[in-house]
mmCIF file of the N, C-alpha and C atoms, coordinates in Angstrom:
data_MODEL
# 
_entry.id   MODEL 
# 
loop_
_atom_site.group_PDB 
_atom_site.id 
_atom_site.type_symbol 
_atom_site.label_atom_id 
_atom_site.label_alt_id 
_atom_site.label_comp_id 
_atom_site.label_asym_id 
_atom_site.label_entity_id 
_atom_site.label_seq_id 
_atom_site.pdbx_PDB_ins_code 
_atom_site.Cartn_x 
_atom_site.Cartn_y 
_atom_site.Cartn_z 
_atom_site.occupancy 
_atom_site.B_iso_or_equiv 
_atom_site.pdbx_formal_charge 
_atom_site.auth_seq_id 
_atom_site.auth_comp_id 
_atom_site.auth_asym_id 
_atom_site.auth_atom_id 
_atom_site.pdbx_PDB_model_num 
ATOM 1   N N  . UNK A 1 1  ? -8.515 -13.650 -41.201 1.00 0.00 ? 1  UNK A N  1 
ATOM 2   C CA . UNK A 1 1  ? -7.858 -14.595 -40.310 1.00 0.00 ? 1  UNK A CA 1 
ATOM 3   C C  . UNK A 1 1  ? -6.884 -13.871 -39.379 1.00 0.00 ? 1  UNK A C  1 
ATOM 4   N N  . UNK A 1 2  ? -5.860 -12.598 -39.784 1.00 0.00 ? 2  UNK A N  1 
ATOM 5   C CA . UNK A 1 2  ? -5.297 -11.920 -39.171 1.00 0.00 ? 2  UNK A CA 1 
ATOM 6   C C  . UNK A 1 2  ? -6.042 -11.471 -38.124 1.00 0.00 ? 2  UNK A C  1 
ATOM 7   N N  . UNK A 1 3  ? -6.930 -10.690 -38.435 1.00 0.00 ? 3  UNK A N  1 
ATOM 8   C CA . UNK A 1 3  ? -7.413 -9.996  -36.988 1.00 0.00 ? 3  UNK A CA 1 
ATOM 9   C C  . UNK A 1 3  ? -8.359 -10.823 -36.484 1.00 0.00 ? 3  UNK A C  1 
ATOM 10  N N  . UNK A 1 4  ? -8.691 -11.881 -36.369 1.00 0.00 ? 4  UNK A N  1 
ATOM 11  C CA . UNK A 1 4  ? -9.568 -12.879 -35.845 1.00 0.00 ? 4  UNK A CA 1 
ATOM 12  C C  . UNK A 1 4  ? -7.967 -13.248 -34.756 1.00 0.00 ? 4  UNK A C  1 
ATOM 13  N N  . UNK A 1 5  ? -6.704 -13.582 -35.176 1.00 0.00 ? 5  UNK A N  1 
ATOM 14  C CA . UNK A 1 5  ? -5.781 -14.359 -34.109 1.00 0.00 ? 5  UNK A CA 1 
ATOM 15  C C  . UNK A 1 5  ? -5.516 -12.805 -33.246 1.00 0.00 ? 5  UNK A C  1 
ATOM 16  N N  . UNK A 1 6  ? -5.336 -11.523 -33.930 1.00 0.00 ? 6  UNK A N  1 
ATOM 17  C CA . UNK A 1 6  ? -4.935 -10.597 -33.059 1.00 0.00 ? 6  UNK A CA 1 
ATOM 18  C C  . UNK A 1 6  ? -6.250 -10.282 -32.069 1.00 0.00 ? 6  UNK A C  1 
ATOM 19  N N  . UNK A 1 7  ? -7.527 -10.095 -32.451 1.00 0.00 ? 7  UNK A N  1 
ATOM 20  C CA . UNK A 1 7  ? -8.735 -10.063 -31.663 1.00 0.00 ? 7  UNK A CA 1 
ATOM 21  C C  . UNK A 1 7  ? -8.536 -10.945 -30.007 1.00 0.00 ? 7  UNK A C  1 
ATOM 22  N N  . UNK A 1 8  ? -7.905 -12.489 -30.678 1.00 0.00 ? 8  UNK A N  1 
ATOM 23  C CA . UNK A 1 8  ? -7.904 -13.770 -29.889 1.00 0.00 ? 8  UNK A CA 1 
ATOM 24  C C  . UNK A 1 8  ? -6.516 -13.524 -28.718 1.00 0.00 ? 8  UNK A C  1 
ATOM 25  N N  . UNK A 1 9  ? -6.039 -13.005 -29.369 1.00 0.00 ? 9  UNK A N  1 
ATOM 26  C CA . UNK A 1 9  ? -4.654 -12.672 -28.330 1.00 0.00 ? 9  UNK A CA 1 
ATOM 27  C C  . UNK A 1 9  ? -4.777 -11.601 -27.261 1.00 0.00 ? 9  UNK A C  1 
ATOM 28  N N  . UNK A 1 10 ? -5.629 -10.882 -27.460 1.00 0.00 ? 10 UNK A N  1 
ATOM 29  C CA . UNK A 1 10 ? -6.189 -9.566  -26.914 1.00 0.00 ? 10 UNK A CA 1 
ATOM 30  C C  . UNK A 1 10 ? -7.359 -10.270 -26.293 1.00 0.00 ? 10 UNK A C  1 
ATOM 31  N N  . UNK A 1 11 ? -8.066 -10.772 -26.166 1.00 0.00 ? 11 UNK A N  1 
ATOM 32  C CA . UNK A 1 11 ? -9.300 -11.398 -25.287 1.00 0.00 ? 11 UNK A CA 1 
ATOM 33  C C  . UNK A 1 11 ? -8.784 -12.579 -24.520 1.00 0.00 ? 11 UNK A C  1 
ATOM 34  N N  . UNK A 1 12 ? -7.203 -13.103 -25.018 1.00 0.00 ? 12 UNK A N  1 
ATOM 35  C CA . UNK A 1 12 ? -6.597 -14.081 -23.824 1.00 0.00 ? 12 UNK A CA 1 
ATOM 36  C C  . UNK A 1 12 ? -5.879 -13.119 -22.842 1.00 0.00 ? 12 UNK A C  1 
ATOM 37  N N  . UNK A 1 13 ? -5.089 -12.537 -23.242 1.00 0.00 ? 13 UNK A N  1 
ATOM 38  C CA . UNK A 1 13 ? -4.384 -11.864 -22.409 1.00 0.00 ? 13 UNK A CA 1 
ATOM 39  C C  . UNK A 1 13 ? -5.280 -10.414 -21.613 1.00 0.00 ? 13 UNK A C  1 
ATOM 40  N N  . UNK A 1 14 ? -6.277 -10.494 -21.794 1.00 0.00 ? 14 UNK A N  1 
ATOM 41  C CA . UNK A 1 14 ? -6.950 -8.953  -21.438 1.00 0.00 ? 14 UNK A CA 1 
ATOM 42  C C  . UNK A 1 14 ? -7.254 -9.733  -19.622 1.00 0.00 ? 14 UNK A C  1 
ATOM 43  N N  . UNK A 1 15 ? -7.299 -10.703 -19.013 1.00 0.00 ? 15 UNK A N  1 
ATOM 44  C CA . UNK A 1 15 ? -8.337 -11.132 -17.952 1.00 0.00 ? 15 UNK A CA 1 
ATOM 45  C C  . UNK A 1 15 ? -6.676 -11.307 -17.161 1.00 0.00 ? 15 UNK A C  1 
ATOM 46  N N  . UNK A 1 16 ? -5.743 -11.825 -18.032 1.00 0.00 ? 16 UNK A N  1 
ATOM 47  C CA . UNK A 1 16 ? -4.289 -11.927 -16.650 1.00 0.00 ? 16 UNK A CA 1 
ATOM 48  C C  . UNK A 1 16 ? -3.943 -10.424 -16.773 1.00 0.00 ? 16 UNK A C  1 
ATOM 49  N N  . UNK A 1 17 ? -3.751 -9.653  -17.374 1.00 0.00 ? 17 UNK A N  1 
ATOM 50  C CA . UNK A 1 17 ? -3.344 -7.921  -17.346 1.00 0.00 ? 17 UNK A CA 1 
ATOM 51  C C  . UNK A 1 17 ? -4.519 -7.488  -16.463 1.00 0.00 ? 17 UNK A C  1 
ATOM 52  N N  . UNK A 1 18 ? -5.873 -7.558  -16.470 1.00 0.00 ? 18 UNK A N  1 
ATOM 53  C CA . UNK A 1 18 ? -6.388 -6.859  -15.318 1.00 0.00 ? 18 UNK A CA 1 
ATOM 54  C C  . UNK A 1 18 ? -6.684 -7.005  -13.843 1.00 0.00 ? 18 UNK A C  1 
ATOM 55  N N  . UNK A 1 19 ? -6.412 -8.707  -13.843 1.00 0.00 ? 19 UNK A N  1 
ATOM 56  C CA . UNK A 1 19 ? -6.237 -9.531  -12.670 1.00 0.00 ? 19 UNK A CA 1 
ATOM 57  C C  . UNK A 1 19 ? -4.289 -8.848  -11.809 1.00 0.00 ? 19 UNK A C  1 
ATOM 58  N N  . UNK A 1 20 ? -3.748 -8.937  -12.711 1.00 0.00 ? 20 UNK A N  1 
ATOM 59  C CA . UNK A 1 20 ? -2.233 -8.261  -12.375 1.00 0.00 ? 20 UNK A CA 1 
ATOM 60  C C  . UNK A 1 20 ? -2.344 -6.681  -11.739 1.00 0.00 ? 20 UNK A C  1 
ATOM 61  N N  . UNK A 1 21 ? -3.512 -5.987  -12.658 1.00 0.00 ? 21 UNK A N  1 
ATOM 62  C CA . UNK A 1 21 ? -3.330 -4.457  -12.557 1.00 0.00 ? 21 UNK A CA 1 
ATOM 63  C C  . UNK A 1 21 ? -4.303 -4.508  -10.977 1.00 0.00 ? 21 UNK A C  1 
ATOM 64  N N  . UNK A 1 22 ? -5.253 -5.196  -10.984 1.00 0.00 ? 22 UNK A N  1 
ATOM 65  C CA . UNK A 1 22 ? -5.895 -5.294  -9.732  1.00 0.00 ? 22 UNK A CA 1 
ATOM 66  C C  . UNK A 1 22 ? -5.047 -5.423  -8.335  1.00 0.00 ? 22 UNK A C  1 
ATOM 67  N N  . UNK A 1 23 ? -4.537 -6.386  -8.350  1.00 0.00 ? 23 UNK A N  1 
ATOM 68  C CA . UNK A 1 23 ? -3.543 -6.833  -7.657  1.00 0.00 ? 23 UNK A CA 1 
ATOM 69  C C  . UNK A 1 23 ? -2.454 -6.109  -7.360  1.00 0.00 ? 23 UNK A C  1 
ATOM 70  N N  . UNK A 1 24 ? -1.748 -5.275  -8.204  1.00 0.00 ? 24 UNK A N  1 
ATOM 71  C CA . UNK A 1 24 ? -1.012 -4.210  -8.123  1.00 0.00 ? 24 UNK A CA 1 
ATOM 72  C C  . UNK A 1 24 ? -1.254 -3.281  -7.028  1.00 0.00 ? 24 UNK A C  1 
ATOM 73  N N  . UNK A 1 25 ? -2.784 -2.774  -7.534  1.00 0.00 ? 25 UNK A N  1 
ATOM 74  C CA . UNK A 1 25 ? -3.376 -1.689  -6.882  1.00 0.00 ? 25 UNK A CA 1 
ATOM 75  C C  . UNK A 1 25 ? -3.535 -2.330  -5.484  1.00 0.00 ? 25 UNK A C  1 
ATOM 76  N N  . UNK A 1 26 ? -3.942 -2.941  -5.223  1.00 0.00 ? 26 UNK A N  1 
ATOM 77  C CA . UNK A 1 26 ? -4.480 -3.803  -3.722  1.00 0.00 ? 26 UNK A CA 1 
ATOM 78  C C  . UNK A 1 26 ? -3.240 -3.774  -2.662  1.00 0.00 ? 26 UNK A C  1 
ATOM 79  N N  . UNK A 1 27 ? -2.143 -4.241  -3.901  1.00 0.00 ? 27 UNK A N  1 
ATOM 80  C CA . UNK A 1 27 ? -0.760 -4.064  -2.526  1.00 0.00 ? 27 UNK A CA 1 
ATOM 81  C C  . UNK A 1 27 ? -0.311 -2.995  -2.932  1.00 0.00 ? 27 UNK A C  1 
ATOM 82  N N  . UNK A 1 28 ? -0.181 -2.217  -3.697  1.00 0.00 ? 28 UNK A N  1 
ATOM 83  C CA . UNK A 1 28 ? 0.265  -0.548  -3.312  1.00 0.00 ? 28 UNK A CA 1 
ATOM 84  C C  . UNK A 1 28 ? -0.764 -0.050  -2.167  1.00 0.00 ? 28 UNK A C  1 
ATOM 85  N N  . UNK A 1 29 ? -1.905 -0.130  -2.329  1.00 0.00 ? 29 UNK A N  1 
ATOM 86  C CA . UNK A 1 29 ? -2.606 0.586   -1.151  1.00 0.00 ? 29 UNK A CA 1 
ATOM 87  C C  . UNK A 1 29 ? -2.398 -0.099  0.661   1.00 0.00 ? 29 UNK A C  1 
ATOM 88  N N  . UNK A 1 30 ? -1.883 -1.280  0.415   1.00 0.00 ? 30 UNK A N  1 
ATOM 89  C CA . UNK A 1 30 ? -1.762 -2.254  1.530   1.00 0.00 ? 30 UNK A CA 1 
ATOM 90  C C  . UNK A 1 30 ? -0.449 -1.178  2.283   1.00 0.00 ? 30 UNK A C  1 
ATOM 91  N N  . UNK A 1 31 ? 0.399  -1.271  1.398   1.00 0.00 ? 31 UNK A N  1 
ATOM 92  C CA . UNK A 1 31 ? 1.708  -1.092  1.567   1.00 0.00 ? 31 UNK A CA 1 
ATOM 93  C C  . UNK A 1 31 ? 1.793  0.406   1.821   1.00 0.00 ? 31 UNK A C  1 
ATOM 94  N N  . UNK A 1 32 ? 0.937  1.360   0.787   1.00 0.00 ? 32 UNK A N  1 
ATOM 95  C CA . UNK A 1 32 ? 1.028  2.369   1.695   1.00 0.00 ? 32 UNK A CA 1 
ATOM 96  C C  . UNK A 1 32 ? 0.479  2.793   3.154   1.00 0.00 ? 32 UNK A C  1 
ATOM 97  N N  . UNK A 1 33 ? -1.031 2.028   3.037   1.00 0.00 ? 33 UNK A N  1 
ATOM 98  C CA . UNK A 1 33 ? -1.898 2.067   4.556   1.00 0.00 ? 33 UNK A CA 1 
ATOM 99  C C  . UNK A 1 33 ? -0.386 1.669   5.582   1.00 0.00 ? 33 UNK A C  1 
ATOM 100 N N  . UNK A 1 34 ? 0.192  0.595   5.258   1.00 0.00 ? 34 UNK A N  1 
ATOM 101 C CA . UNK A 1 34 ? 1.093  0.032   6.367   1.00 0.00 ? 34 UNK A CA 1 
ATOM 102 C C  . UNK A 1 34 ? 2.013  1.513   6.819   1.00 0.00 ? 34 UNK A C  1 
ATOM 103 N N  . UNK A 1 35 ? 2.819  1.950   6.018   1.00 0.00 ? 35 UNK A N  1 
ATOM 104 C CA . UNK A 1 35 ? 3.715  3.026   6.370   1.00 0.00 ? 35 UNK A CA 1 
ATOM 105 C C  . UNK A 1 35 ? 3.007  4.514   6.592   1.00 0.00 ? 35 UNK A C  1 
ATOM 106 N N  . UNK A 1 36 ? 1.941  4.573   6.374   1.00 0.00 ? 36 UNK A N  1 
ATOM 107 C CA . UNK A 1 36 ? 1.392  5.487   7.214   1.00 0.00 ? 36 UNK A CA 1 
ATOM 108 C C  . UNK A 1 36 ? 1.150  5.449   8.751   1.00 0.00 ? 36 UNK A C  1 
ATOM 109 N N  . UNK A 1 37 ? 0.522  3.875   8.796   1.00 0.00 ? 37 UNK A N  1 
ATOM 110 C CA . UNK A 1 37 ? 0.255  3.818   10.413  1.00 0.00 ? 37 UNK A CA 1 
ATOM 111 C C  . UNK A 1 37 ? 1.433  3.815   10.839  1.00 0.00 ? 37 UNK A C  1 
ATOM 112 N N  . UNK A 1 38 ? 2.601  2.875   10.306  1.00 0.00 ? 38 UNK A N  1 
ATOM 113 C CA . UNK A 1 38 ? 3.773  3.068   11.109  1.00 0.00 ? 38 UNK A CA 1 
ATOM 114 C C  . UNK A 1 38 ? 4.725  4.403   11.053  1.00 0.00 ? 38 UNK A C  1 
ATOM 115 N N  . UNK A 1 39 ? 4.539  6.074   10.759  1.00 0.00 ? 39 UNK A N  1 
ATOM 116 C CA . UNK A 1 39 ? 4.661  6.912   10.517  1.00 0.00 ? 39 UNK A CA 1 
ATOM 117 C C  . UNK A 1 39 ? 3.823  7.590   11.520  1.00 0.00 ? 39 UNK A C  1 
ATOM 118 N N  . UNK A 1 40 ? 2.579  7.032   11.966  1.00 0.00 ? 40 UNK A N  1 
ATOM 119 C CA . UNK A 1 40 ? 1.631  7.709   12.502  1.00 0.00 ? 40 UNK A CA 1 
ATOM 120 C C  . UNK A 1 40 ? 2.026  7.223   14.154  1.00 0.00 ? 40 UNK A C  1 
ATOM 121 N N  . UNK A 1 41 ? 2.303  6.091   14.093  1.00 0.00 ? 41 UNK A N  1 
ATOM 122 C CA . UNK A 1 41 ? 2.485  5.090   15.305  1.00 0.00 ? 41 UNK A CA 1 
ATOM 123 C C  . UNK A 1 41 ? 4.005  5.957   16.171  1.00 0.00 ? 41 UNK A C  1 
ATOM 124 N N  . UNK A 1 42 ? 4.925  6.056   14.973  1.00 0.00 ? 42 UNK A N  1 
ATOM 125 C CA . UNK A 1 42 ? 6.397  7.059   15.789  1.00 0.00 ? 42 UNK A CA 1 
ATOM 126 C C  . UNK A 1 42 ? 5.758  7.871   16.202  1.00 0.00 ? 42 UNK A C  1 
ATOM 127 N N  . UNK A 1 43 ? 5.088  8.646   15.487  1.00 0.00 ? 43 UNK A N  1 
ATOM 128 C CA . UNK A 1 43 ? 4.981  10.142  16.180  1.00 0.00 ? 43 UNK A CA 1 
ATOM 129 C C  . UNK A 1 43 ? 4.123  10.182  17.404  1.00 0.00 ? 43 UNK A C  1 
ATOM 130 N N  . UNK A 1 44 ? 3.074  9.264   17.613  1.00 0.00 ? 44 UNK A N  1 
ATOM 131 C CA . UNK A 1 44 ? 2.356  9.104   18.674  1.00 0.00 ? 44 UNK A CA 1 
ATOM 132 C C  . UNK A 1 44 ? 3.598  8.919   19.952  1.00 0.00 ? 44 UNK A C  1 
ATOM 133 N N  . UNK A 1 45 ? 4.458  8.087   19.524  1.00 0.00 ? 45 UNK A N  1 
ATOM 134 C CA . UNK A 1 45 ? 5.534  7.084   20.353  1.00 0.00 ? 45 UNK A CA 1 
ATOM 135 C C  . UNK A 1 45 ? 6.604  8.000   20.751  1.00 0.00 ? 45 UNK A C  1 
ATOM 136 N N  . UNK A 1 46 ? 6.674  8.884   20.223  1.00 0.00 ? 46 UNK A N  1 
ATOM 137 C CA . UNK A 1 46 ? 7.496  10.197  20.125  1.00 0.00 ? 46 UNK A CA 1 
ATOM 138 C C  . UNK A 1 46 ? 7.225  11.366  21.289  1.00 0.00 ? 46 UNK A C  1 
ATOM 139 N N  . UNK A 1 47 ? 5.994  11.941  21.094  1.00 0.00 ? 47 UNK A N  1 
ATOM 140 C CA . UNK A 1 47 ? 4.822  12.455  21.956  1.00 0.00 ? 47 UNK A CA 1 
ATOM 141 C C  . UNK A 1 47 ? 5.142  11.887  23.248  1.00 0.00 ? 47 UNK A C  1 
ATOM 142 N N  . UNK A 1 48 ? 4.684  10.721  23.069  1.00 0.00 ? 48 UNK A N  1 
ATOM 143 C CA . UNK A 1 48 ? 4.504  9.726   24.445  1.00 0.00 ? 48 UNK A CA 1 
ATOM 144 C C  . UNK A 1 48 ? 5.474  9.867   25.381  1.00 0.00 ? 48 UNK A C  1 
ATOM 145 N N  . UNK A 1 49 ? 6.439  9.565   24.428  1.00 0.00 ? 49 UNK A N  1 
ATOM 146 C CA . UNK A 1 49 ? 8.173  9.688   25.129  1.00 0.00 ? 49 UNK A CA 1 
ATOM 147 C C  . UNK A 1 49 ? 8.619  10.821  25.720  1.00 0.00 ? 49 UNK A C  1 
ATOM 148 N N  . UNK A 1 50 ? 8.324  11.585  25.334  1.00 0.00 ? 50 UNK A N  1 
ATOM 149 C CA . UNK A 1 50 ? 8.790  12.713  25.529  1.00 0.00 ? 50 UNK A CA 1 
ATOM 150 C C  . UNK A 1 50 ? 7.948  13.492  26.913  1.00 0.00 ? 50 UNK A C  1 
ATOM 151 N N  . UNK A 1 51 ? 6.376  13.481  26.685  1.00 0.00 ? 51 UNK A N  1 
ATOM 152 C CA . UNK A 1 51 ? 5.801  13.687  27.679  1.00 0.00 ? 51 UNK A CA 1 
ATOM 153 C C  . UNK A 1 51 ? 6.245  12.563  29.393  1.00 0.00 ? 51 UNK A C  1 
ATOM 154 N N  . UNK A 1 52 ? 6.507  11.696  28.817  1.00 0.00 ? 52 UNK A N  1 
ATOM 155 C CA . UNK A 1 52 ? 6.909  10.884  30.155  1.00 0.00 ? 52 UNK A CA 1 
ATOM 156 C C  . UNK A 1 52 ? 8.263  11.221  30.494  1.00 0.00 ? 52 UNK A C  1 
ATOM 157 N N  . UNK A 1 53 ? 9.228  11.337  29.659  1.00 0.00 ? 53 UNK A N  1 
ATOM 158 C CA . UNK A 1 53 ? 10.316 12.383  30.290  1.00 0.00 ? 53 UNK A CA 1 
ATOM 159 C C  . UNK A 1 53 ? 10.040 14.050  30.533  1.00 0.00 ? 53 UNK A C  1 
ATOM 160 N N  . UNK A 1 54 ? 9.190  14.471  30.573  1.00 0.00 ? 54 UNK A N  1 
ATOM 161 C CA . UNK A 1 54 ? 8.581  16.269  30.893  1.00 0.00 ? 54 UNK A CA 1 
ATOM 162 C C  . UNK A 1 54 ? 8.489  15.733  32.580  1.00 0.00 ? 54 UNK A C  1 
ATOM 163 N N  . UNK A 1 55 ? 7.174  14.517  32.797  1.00 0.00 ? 55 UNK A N  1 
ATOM 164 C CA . UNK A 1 55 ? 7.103  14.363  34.209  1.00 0.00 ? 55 UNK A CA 1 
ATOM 165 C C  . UNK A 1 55 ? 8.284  13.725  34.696  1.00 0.00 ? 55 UNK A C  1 
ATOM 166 N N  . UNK A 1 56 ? 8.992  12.977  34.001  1.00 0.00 ? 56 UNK A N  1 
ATOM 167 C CA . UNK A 1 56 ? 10.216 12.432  35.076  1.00 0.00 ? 56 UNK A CA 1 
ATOM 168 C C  . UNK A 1 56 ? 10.859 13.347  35.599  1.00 0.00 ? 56 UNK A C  1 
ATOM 169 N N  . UNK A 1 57 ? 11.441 14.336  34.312  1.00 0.00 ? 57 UNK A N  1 
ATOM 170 C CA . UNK A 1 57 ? 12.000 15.595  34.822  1.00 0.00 ? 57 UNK A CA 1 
ATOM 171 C C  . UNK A 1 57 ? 11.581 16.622  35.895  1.00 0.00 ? 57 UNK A C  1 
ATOM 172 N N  . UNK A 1 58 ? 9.969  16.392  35.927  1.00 0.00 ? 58 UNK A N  1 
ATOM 173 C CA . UNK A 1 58 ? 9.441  17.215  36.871  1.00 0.00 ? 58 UNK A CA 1 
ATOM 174 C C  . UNK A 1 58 ? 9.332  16.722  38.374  1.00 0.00 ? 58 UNK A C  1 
ATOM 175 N N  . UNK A 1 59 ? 9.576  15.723  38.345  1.00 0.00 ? 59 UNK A N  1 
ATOM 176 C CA . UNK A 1 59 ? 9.630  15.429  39.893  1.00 0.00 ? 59 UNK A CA 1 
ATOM 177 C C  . UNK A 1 59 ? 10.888 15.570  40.902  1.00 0.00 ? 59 UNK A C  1 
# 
């Protein structure tokens, strides 16, 4: 009877722990994709800036 309720506790809780761990993973990767592009996006913006002050300066 013991390991029939511990078996039962472990086959309820096994489907919300991997639904959670899924989910986890989905917005860590969200969240990192996000701060990469916006990491990627300065430095483009950076570049940009800078080259358009090279020609301002040059005229």
């Amino acid at each position: 009877m013991l390991e029939n309720f511990w078996a039962n506790a472990a086959y309820s809780l096994a489907p919300t722990v991997l639904i959670g761990l899924i989910f986890w993973f989905v917005m860590r990767s969200i969240f990192r994709a996000d701060r990469t592009e916006r990491k990627v996006y300065n430095e483009i913006e950076a570049q940009e800036r800078a080259k358009f002050e090279a020609e301002r300066a040059a005229k």
